[in-house]
N, C-alpha and C positions, 0 to 999 in steps of 0.2 A: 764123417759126413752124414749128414741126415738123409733118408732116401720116404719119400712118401709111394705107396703105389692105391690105385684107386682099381678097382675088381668093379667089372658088369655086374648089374645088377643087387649090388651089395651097397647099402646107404655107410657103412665104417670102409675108414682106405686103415691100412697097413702102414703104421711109420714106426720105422727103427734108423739105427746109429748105426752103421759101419765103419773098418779102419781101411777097405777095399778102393781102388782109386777111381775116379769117377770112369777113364775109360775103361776102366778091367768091369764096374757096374754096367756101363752102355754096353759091354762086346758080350759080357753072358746074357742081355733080354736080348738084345741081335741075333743071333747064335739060337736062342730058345725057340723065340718067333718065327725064323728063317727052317727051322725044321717041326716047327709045330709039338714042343715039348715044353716040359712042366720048367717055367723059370725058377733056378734054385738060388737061394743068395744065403750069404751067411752074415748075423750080427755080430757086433764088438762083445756081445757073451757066445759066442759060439751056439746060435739058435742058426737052425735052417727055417729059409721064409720061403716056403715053396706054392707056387700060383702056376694056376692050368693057363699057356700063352694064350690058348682060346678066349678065358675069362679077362685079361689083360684092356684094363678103362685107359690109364694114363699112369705116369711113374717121371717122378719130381726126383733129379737126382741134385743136392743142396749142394753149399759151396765148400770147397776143402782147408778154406783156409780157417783158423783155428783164432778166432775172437778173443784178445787178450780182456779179463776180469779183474776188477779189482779196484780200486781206488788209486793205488801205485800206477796205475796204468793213466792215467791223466795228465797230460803231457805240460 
């Protein structure tokens, strides 16, 4: 799933791939915001994307379902 986050003050947002499910993405920026600590998330390469919840603009969690490719794929 795609996750965009958009940081105050900073004109670039942050987009990475996760394999994380969208509520387990909502319940840690929940959880981070709700106690005022650094949102940690991790990518489909095992990066940590860590952002101060204070700095937190907005955060685009994308859809899980998985877009069949291909030409085969034409019904």
């Amino acid at each position: 799933m795609d996750i965009e986050i958009g940081i105050q003050n900073v004109a670039r947002t942050v987009t990475f791939t996760t394999d994380e499910a969208a509520e387990t993405v909502t319940a840690t920026i929940d959880r981070a915001l709700e106690e005022h600590k650094p949102i940690v998330l991790t990518d489909n390469k095992d990066r940590r994307i860590i952002v101060p919840a204070d700095s937190l603009g907005y955060v685009i969690v994308g859809s899980e379902q998985r877009h069949a490719v291909g030409f085969g794929n034409l019904g």
